[in-house]
C-alpha positions in Angstrom: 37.7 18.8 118.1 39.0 15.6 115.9 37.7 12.9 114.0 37.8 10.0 115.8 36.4 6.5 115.9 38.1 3.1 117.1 40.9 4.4 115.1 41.5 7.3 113.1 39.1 7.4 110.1 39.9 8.2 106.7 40.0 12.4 105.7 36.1 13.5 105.8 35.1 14.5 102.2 32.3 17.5 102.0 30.8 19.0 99.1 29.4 22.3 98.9 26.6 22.6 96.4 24.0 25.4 95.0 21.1 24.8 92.3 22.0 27.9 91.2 24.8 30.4 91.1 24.8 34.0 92.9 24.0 32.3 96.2 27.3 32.8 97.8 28.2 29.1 97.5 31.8 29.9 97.4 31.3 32.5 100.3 30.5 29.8 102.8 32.9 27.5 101.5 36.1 29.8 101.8 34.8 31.3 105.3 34.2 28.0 106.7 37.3 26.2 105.7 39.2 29.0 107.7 37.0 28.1 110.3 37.7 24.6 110.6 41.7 25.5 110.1 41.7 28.1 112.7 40.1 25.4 115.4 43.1 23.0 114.3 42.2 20.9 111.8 44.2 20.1 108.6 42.0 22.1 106.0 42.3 21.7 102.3 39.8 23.1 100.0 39.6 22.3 96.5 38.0 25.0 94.4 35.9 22.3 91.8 34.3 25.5 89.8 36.7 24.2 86.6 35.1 26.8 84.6 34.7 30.0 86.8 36.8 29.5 89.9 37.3 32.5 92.3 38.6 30.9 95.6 41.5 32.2 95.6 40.3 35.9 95.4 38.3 36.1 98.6 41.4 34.0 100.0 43.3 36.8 99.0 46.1 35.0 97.9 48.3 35.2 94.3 47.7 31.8 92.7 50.0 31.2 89.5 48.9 27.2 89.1 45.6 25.7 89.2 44.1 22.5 88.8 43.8 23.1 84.6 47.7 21.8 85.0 47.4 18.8 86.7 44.8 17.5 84.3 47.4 18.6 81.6 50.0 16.5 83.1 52.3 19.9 82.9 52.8 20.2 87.2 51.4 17.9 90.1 48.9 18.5 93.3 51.8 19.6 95.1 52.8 22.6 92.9 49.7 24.2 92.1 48.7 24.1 95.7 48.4 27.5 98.1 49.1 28.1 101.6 46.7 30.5 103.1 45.8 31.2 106.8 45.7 28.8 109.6 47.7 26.5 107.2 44.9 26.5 104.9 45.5 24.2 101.7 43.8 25.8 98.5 44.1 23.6 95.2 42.6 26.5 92.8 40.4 26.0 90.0 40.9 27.1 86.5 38.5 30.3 84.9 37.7 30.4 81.6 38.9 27.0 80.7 35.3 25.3 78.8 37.5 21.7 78.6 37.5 21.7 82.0 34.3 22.6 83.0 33.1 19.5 81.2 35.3 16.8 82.9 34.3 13.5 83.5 33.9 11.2 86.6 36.6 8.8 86.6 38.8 12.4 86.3 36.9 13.9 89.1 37.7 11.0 91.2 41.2 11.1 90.1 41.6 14.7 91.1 39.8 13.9 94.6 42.3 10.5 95.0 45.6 12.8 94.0 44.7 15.6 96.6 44.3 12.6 99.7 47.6 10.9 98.5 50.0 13.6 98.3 48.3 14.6 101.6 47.3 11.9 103.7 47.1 13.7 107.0 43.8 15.6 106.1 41.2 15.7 108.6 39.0 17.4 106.3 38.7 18.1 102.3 36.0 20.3 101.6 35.2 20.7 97.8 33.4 23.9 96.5 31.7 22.8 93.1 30.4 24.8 90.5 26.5 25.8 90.5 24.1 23.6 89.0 23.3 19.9 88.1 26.1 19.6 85.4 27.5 16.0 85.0 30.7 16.9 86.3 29.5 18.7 89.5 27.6 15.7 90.5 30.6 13.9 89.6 32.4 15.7 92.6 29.1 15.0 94.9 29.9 11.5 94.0 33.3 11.8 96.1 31.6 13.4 98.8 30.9 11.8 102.6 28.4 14.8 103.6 27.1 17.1 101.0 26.0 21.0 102.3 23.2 22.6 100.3 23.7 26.6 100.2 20.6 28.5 99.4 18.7 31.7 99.6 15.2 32.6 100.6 13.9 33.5 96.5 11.9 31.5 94.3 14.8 30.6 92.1 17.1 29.3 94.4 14.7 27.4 96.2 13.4 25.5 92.9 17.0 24.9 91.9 18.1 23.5 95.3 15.1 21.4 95.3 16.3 20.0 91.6 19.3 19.5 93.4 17.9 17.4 96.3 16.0 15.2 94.0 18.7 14.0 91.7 20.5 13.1 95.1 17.3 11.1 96.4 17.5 9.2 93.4 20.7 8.2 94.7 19.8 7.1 98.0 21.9 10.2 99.7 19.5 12.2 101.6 21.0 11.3 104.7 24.4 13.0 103.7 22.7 16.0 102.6 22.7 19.1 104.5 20.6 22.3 104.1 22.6 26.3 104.6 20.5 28.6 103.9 22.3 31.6 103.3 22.0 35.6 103.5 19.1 35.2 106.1 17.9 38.0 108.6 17.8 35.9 111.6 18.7 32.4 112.5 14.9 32.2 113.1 14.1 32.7 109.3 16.6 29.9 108.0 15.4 27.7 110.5 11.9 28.3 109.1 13.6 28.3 105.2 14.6 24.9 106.1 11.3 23.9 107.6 9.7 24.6 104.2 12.2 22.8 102.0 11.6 20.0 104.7 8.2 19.1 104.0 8.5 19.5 99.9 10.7 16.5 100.8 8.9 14.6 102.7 6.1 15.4 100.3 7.5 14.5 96.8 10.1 12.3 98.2 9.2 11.1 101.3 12.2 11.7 102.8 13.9 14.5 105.2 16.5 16.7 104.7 19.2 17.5 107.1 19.9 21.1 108.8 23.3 22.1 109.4 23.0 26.1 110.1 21.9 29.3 108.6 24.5 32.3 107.4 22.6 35.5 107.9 23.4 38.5 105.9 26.4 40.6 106.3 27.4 43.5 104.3 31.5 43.3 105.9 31.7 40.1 103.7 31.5 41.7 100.4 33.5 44.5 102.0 36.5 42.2 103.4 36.8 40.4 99.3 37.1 44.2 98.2 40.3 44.7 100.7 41.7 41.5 100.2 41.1 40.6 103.4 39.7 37.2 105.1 36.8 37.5 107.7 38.4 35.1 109.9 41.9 36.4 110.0 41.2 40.1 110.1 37.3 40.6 112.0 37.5 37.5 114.0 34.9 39.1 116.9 32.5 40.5 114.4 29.2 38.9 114.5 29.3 37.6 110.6 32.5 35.9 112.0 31.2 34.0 114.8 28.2 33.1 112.5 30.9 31.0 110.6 31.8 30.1 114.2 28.3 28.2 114.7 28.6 26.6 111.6 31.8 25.5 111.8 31.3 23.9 115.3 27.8 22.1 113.4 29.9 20.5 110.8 32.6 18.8 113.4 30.0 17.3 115.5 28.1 16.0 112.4 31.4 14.8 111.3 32.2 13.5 114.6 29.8 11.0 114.4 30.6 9.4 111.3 32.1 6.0 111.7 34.3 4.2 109.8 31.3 2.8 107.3 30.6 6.4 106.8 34.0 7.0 105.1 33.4 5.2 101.9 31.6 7.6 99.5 28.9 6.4 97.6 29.7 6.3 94.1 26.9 5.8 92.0 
């Protein structure tokens, strides 16, 4: 499937958020880029966790550069960049790096505009941020067309995502948000995880959320990070694979039916 409209439109931007850590965030954002590469789209994912970035390790792939050297001016987008599968683009984050995990907007923005100029043929950049409601992860949701929620069925995660929602409402972005709840039994119990969030929102905001698709819980995707392995390349009939699948097929139609107004992000 591509993005089209009357003409081409612009690379579709996509943020992957979490109130909190531990929710597998990164999980879903790895596994469903692979996704989107496999079906033939040009994939790059930019790991935006610029303090504790781990991409690269359930990638399975040797990353020697990482985003901490384009802000230092020492290499460009195109060095630090790695090829995985399906043509997969990774731009890794740095670990460990404080300075980095504090960054502004105008140089989240210029990260974001670097990656779409040295690769302008991008049907879709999906941008894993770091947990939480820091200044510069909302600073990445600033770039972002559609913004996917990830969350889990326990108290904290659901009081985290739902601080999460509200500082987007107060942007006047609930219609690019989209709920994952993750690590579910059935698809039945994220549909009804969703349900809930749903009416806090309509509640306290008076607004709906969106519902993309649930990932249910899999023990083979801990197990495939421990071999180095991906879950699309290596156990592409398994049932957690087709999971990824479902959501994968979700996001292109959602995408799909963005039009060119659609393409400009909403900076606040």
């Amino acid at each position: 499937m591509q993005i089209e409209s009357e003409q081409k439109c612009a690379t579709a931007i996509i943020g992957i958020a979490s109130g909190k850590g531990g929710v597998g965030k990164t999980t879903v954002a790895v596994n469903l880029a692979l996704k989107l590469a496999a079906q033939g789209q040009r994939v790059a994912l930019l790991d935006a966790d610029l303090g504790l970035a781990n991409s690269q390790i359930l990638l399975g792939v040797n990353a020697p550069f990482n985003v901490g050297h384009v802000f230092e001016g020492t290499r460009a987008i195109e060095d630090v960049i790695v090829k995985g599968p399906y043509d997969l683009l990774l731009i890794p984050g740095a670990s460990g790096n404080e300075a980095l995990a504090n960054i502004t907007s105008i140089q989240a923005q210029s990260l974001v505009d670097q990656v779409l100029e040295s690769f302008g043929d991008l049907d879709i950049l999906l941008i894993d941020s770091a947990a939480g409601l820091s200044s510069s992860n909302m600073s990445f949701l600033d770039a972002c067309h559609l913004r996917l929620i990830v969350m889990q069925d326990e108290p904290a995660s659901i009081a985290d995502a739902y601080g999460l929602i509200k500082l987007e409402s107060r942007k006047e972005r609930m219609d690019s948000l989209y709920l994952v709840p993750n690590r579910v039994d059935n698809q039945g119990a994220g549909q009804l995880l969703f349900e809930k969030m749903n009416k806090v929102c309509m509640q306290f905001l008076e607004q709906p959320i969106n519902y993309l698709g649930s990932v249910l819980q899999d023990e083979l995707l801990a197990k495939v990070t421990r071999r180095r392995e991906t879950l699309v390349e290596h156990h592409p009939n398994t049932p957690a694979s087709k999971n990824f699948d479902n959501l994968g097929n979700a996001l292109l139609e959602v995408v799909g039916q963005m039009d060119a107004s659609d393409q400009a992000p909403k900076v606040s």
